[in-house]
Backbone as a chain_set.jsonl record, in Angstrom:
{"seq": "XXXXXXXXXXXXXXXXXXXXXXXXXXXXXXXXXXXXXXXXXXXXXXXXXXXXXXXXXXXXXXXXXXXXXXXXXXXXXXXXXXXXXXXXXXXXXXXXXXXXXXXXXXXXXXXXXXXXXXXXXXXXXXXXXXXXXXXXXXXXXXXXXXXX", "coords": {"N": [[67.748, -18.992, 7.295], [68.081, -16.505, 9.34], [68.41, -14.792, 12.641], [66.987, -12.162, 13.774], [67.732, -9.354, 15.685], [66.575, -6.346, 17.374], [68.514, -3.625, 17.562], [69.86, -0.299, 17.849], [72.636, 0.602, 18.013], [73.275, 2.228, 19.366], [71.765, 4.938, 19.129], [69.447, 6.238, 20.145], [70.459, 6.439, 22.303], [72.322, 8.336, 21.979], [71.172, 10.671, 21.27], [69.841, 11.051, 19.199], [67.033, 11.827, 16.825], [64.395, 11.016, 14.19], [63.524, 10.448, 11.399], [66.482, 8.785, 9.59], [68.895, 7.99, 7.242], [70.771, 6.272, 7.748], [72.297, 3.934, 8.129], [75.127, 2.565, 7.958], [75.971, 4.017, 10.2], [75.403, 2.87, 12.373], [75.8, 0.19, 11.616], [78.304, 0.005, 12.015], [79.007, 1.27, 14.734], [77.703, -0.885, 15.588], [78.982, -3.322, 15.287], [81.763, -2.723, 15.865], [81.866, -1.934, 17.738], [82.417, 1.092, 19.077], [81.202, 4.49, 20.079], [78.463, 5.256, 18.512], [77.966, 8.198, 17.954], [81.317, 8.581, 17.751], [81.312, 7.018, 15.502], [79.562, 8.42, 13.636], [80.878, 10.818, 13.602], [83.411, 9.838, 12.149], [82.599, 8.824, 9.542], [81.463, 11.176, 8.526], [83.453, 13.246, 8.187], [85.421, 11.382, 7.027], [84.114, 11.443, 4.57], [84.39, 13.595, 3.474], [86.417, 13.549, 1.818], [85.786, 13.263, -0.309], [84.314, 13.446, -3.667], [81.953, 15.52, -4.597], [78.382, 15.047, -6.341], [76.051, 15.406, -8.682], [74.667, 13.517, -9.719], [74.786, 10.922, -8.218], [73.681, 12.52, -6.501], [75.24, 14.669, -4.04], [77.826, 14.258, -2.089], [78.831, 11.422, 0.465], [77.032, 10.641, 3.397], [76.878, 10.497, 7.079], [74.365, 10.611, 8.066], [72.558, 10.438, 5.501], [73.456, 8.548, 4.122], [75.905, 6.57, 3.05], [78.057, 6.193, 0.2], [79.919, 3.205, -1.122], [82.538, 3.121, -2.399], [83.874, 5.204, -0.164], [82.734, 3.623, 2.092], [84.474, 1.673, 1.931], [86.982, 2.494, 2.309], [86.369, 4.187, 4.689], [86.164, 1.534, 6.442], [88.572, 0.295, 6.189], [90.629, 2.37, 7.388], [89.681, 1.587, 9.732], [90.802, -0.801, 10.075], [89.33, -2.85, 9.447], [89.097, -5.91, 6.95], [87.855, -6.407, 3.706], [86.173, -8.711, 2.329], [84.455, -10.094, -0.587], [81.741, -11.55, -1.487], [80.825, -12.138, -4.391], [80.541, -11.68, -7.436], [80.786, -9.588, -10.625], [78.749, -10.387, -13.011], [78.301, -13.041, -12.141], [76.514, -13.801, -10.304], [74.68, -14.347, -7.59], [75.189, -15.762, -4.617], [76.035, -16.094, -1.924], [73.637, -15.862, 0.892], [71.796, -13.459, 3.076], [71.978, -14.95, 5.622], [72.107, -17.268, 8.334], [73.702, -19.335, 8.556], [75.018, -19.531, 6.194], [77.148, -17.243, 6.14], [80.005, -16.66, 8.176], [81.667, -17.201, 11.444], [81.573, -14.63, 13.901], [81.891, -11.052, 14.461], [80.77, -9.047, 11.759], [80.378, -7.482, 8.992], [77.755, -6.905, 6.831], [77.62, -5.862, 3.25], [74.711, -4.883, 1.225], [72.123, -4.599, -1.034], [71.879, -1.388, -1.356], [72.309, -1.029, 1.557], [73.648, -1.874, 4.832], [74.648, -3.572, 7.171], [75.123, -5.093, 10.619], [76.612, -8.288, 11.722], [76.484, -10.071, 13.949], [78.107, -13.084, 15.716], [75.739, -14.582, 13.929], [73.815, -13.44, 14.058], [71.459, -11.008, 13.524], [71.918, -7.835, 13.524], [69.759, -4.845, 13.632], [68.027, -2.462, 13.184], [65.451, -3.071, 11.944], [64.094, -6.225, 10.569], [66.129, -6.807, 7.784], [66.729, -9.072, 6.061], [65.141, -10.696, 3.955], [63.212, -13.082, 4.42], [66.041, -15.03, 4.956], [66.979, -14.719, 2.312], [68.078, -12.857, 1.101], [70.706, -10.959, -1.119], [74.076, -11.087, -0.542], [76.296, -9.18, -0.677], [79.03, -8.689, -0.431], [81.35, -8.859, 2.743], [82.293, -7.005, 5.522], [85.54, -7.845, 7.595], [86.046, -8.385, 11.617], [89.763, -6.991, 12.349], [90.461, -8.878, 14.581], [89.578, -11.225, 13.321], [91.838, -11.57, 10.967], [93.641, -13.371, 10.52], [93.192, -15.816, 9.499]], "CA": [[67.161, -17.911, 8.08], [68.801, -15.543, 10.07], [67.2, -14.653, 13.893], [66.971, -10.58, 13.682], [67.848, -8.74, 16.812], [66.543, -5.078, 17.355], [69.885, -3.078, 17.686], [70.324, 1.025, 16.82], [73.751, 0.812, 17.508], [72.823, 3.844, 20.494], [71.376, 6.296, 17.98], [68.639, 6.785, 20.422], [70.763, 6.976, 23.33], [73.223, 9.46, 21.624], [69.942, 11.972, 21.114], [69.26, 11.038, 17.802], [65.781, 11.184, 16.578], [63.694, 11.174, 13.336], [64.209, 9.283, 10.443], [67.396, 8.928, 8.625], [69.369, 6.773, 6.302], [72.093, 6.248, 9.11], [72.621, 2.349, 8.362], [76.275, 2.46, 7.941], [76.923, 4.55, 11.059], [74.619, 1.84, 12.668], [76.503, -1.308, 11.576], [79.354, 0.376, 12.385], [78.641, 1.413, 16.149], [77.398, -2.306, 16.875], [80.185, -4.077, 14.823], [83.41, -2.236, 15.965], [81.564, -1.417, 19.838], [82.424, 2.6, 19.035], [79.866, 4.84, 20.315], [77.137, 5.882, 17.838], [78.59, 9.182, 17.397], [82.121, 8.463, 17.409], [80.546, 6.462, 14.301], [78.976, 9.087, 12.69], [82.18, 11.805, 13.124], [84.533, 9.141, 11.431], [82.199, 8.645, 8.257], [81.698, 12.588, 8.295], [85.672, 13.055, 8.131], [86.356, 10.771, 5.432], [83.131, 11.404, 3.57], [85.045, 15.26, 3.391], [87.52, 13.741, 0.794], [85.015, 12.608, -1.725], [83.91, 13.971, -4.841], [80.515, 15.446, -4.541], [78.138, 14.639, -7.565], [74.874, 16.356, -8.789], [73.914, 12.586, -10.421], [74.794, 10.539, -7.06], [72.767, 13.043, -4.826], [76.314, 15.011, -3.213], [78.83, 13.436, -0.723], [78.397, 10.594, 1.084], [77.096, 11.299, 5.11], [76.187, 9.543, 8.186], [72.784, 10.587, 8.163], [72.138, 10.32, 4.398], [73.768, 7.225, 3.198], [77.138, 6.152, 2.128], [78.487, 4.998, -0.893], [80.405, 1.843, -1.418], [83.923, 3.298, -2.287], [83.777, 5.816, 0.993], [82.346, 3.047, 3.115], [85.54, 0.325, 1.783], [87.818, 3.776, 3.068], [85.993, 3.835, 6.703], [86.473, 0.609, 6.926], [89.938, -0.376, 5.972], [91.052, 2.943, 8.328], [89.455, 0.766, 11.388], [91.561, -2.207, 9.977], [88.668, -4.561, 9.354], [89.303, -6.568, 5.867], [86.858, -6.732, 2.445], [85.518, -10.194, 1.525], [83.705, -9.774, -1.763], [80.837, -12.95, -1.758], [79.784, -11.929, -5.194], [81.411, -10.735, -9.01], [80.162, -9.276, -11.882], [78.12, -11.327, -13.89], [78.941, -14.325, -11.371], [74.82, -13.992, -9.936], [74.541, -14.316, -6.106], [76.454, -17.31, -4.08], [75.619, -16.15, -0.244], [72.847, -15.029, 1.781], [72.191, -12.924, 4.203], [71.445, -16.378, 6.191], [72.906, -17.968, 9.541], [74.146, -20.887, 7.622], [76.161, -18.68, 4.742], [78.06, -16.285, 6.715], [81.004, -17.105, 8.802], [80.844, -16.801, 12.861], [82.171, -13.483, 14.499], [81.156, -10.184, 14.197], [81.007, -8.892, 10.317], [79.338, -5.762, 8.477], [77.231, -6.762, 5.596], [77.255, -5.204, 2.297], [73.727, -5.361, 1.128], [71.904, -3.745, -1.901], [71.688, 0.142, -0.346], [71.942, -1.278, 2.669], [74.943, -1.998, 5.184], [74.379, -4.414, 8.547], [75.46, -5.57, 11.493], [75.81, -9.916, 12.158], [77.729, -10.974, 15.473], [77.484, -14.583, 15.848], [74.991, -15.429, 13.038], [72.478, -12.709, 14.463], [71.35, -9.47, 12.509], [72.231, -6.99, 14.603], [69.944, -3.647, 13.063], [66.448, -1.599, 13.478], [64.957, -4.02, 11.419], [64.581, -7.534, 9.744], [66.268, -7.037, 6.297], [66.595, -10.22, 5.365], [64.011, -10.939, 3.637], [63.653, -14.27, 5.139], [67.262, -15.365, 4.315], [66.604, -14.485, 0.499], [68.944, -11.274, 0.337], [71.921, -11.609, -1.451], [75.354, -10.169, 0.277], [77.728, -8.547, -2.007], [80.568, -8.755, 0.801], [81.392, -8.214, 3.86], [83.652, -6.889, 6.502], [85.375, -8.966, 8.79], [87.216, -7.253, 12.52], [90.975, -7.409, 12.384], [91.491, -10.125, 15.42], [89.289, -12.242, 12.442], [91.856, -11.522, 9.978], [94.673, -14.057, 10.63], [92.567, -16.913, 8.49]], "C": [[68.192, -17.364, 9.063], [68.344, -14.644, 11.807], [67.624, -12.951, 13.676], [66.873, -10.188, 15.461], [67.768, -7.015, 16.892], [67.744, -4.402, 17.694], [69.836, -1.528, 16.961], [71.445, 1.641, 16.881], [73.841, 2.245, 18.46], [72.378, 5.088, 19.849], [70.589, 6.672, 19.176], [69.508, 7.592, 21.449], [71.767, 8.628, 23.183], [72.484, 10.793, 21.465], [69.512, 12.369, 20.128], [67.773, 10.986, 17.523], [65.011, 11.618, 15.333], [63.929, 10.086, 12.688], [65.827, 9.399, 9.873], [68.219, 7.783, 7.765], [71.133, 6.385, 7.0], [72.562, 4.868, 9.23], [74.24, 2.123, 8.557], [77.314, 3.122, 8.963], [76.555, 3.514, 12.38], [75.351, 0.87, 13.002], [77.997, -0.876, 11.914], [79.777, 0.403, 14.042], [78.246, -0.155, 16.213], [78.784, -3.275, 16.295], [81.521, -4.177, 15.705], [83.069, -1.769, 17.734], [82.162, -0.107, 19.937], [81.479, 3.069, 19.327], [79.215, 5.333, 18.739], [77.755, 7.242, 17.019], [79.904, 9.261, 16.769], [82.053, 7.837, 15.782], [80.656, 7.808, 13.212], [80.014, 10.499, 12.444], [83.023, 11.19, 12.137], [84.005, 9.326, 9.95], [82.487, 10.071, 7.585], [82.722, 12.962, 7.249], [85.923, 12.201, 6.787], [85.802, 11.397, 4.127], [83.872, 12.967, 2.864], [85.65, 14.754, 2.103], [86.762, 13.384, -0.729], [84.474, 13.843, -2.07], [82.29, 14.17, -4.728], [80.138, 15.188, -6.263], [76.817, 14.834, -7.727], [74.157, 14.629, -8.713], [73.674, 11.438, -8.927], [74.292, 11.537, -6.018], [74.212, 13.709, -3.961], [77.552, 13.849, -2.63], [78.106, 12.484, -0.171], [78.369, 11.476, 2.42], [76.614, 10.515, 5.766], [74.915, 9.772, 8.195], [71.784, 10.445, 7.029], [72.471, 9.315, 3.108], [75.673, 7.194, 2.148], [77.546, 5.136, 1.198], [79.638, 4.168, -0.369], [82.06, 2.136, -1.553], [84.468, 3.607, -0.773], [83.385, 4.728, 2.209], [83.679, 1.589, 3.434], [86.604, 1.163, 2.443], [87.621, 3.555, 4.298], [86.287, 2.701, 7.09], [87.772, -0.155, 7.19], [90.849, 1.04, 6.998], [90.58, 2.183, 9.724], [90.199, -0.524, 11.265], [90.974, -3.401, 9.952], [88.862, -4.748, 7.429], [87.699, -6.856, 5.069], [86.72, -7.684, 2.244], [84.634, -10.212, 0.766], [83.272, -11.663, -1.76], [80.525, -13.231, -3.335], [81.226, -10.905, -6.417], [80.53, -10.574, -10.086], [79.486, -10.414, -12.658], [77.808, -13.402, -13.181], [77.269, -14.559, -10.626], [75.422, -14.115, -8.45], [74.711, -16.012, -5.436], [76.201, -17.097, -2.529], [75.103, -14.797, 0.262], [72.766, -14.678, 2.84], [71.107, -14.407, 5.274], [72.104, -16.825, 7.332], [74.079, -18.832, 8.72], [75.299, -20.185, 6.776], [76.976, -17.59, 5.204], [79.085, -16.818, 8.089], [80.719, -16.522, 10.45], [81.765, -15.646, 12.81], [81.271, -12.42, 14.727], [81.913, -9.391, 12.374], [79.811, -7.564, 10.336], [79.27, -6.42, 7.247], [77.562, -6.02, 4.543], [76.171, -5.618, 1.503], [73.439, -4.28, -0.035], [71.298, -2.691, -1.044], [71.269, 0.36, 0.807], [73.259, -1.636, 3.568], [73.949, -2.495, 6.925], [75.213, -5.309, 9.423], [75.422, -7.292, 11.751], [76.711, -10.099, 12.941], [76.841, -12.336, 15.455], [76.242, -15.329, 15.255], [73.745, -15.013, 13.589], [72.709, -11.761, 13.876], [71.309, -9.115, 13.293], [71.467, -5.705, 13.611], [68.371, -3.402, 13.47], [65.527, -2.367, 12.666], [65.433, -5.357, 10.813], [64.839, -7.085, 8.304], [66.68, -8.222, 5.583], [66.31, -10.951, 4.218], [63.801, -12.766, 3.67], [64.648, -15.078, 4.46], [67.509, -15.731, 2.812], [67.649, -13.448, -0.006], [70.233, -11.599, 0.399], [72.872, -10.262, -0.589], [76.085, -9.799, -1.07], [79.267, -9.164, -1.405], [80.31, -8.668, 2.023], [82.692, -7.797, 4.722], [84.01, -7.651, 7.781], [86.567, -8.135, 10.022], [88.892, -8.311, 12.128], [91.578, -8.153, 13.033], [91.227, -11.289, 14.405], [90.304, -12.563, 11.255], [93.117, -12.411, 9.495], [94.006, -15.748, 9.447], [93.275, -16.943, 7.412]], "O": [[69.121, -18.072, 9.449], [67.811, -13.562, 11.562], [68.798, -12.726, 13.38], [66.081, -10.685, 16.262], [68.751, -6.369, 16.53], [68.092, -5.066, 18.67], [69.782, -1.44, 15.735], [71.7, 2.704, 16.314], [74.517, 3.208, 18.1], [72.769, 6.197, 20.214], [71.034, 7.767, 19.522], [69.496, 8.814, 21.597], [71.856, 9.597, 23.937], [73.076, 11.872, 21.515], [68.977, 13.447, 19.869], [67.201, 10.02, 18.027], [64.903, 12.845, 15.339], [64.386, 9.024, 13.111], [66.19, 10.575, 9.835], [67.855, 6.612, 7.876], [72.271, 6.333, 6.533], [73.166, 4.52, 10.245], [74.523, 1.367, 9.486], [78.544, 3.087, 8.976], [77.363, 3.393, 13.3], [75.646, 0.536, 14.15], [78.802, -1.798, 12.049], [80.675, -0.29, 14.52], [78.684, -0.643, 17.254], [79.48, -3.871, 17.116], [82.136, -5.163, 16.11], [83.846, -1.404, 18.617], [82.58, 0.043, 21.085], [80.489, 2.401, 19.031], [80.021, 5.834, 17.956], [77.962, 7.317, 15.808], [80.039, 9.755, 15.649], [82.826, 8.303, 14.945], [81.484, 8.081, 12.344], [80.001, 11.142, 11.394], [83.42, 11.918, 11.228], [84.74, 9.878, 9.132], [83.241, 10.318, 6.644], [82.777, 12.97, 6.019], [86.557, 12.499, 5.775], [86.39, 11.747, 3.104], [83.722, 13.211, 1.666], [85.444, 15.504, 1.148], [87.21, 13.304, -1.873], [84.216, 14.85, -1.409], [81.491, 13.234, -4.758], [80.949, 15.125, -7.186], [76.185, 14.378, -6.774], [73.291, 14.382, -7.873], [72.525, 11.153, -8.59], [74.482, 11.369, -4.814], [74.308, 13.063, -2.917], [77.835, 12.72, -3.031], [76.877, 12.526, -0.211], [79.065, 12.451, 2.703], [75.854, 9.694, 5.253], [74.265, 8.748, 8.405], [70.571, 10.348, 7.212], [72.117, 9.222, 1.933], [76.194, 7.631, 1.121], [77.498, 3.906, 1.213], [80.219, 4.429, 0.685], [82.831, 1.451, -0.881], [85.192, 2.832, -0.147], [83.777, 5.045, 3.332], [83.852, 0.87, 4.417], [87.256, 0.514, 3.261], [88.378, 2.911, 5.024], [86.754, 2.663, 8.228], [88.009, -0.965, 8.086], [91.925, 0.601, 7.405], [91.27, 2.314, 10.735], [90.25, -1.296, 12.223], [91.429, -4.517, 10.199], [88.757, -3.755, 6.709], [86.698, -7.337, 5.6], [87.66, -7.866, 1.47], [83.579, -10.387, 1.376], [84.002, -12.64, -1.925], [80.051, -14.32, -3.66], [82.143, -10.093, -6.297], [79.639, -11.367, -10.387], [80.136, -11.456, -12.743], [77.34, -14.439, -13.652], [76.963, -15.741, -10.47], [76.629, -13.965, -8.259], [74.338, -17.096, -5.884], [76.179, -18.145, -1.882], [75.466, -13.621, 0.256], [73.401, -15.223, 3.742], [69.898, -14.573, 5.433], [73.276, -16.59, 7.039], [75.264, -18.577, 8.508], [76.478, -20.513, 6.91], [77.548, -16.996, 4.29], [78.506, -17.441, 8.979], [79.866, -15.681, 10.735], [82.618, -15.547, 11.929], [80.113, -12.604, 15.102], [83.083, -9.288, 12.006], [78.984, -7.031, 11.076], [80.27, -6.608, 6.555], [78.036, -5.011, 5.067], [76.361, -6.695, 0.937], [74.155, -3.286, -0.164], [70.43, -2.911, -0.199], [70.473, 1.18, 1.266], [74.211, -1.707, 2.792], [73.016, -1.948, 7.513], [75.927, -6.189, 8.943], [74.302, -7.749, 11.982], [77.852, -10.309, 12.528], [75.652, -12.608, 15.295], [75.743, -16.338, 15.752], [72.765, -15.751, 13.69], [73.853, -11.417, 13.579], [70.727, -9.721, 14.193], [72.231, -5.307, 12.732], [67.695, -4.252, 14.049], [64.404, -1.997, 13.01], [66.598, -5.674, 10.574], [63.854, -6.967, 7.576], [66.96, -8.137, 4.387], [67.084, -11.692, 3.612], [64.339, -13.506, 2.846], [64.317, -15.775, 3.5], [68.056, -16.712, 2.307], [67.985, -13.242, -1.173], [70.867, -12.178, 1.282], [72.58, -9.127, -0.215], [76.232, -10.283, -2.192], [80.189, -9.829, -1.878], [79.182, -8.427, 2.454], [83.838, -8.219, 4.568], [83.268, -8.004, 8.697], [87.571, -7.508, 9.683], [89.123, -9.486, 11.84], [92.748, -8.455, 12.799], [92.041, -12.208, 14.305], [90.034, -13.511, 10.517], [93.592, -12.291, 8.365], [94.758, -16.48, 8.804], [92.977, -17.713, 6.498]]}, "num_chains": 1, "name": "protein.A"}
């Protein structure tokens, strides 16, 4: 299990409000301690260089969900490092769980989902968890973590 901590990463405070699919500007803002916005310009900006696509729904965006290539881009420009939990055909090996994730602060990769864990707490607007049942794909770890 995993203890869930409400966190929006300052969406509200920034003057955000409705719904949106904003997880990755989210785990981003509480991960990397950038504001909210600064967040959601960076994804913007990169998201520019990608290939829109009728079948994938356009471009990736901060308010509408980024893909997986575009989000390994944002991330490796802030200098935090990929750790792939999980391979093809290889089935699922670590959950999103206290216990199975390493201490620090890290960014999930979750099925169409992307989250926040400092110190073996979910950092996000909800419990996705599903009580420490949901498999990780990867994750990102910050660059003082990356001397290991």
């Amino acid at each position: 299990m995993i203890r869930h901590v409400y966190n929006d990463g300052g969406r509200a405070a920034a003057g955000r409000r409705g719904d949106a699919r904003d997880c990755a500007a989210r785990a981003i803002s509480i991960a990397t301690g950038i504001g909210y916005n600064q967040a959601y310009v960076l994804i913007n900006e990169i998201a520019k260089t990608e290939r829109g696509s009728r079948r994938r729904g356009g471009r990736s965006g901060a308010r509408n969900g980024v893909r997986g290539a575009t989000m390994r881009r944002i991330m490796g420009a802030l200098g935090w490092q990929w750790v792939p939990t999980m391979k093809i055909g290889e089935g699922c090996r670590v959950h999103l769980s206290a216990d199975e994730l390493p201490a620090g602060r890290i960014i999930v990769s979750l099925s169409r989902h992307y989250a926040a864990v400092i110190e073996g707490e979910l950092h996000d607007t909800h419990d996705c968890s599903r009580d420490g049942t949901r498999c990780v794909y990867g994750y990102w770890r910050a660059p003082s973590d990356n001397a290991d």
